[in-house]
DRENVO-988542 format. One record per residue (C-alpha): residue in three letters; x, y, z. Coordinates in nm, 3 decimals. Each point is the difference from the previous one (the first is absolute). Layout:
DRENVO-988542
<ALA; <X; Y; Z>>,
...
END
This chain:
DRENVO-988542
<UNK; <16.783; 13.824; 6.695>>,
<UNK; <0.359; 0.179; 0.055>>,
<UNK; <0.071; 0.327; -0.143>>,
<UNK; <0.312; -0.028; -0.166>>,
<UNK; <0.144; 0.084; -0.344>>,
<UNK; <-0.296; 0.294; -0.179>>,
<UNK; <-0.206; -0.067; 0.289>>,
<UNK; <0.237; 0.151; 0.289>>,
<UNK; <-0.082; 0.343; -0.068>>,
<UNK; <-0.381; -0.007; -0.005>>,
<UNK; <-0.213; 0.116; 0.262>>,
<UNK; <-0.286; -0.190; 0.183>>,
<UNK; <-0.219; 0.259; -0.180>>,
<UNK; <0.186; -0.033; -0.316>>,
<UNK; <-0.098; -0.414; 0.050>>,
<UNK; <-0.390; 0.082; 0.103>>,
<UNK; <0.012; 0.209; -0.317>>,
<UNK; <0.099; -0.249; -0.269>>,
<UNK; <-0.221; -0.227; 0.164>>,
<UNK; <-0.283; 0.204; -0.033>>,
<UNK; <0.091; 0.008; -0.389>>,
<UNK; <-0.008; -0.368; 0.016>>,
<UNK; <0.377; -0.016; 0.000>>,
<UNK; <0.169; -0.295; 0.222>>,
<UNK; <0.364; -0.121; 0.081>>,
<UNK; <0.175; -0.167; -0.181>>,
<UNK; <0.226; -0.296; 0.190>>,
<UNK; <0.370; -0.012; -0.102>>,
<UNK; <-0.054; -0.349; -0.173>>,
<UNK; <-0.327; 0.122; -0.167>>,
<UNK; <0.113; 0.301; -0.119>>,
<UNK; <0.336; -0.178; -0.105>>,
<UNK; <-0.216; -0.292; -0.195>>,
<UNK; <-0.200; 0.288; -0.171>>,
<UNK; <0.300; 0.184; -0.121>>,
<UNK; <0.125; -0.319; -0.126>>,
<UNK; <-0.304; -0.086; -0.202>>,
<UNK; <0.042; 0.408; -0.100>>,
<UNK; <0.306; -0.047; -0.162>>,
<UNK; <-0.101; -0.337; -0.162>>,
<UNK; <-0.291; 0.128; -0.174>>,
<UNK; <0.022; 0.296; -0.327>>,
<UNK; <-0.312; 0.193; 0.112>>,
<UNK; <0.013; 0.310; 0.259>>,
<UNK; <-0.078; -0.127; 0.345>>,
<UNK; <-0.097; 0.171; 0.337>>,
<UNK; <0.068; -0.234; 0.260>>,
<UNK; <-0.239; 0.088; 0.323>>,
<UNK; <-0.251; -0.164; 0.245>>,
<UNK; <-0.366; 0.175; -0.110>>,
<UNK; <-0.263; -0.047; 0.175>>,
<UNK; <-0.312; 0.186; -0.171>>,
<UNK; <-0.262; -0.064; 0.265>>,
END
C-alpha cells in the first residue's frame, strides 16, 4: 500500500500502532466507495478497516 494523501505523514510506528488497535488501510478506491455509500446514507458513519481479533 502507498502512503499518499492522510497517510504521507505517518510513521512506521504510527502504522504498527493503529494496527495494534485493529486499525488497517484503507485503498484509495475503498476508501472512495465508502465515502460514497457515507454520503448516500442519513445515519452517522465511520468509515475504517477493524479488525477486532
Amino acid at each position: 500500500m502507498q502512503r499518499g494523501g492522510m497517510m504521507a505523514h505517518l510513521t512506521d510506528a504510527d502504522l504498527r500502532r493503529m494496527a495494534a488497535a485493529g486499525f488497517g488501510p484503507l485503498g484509495e478506491d475503498e476508501g472512495l466507495a465508502l465515502f460514497d455509500a457515507a454520503v448516500a446514507g442519513d445515519d452517522p458513519v465511520v468509515a475504517a478497516r477493524l479488525d477486532p481479533a
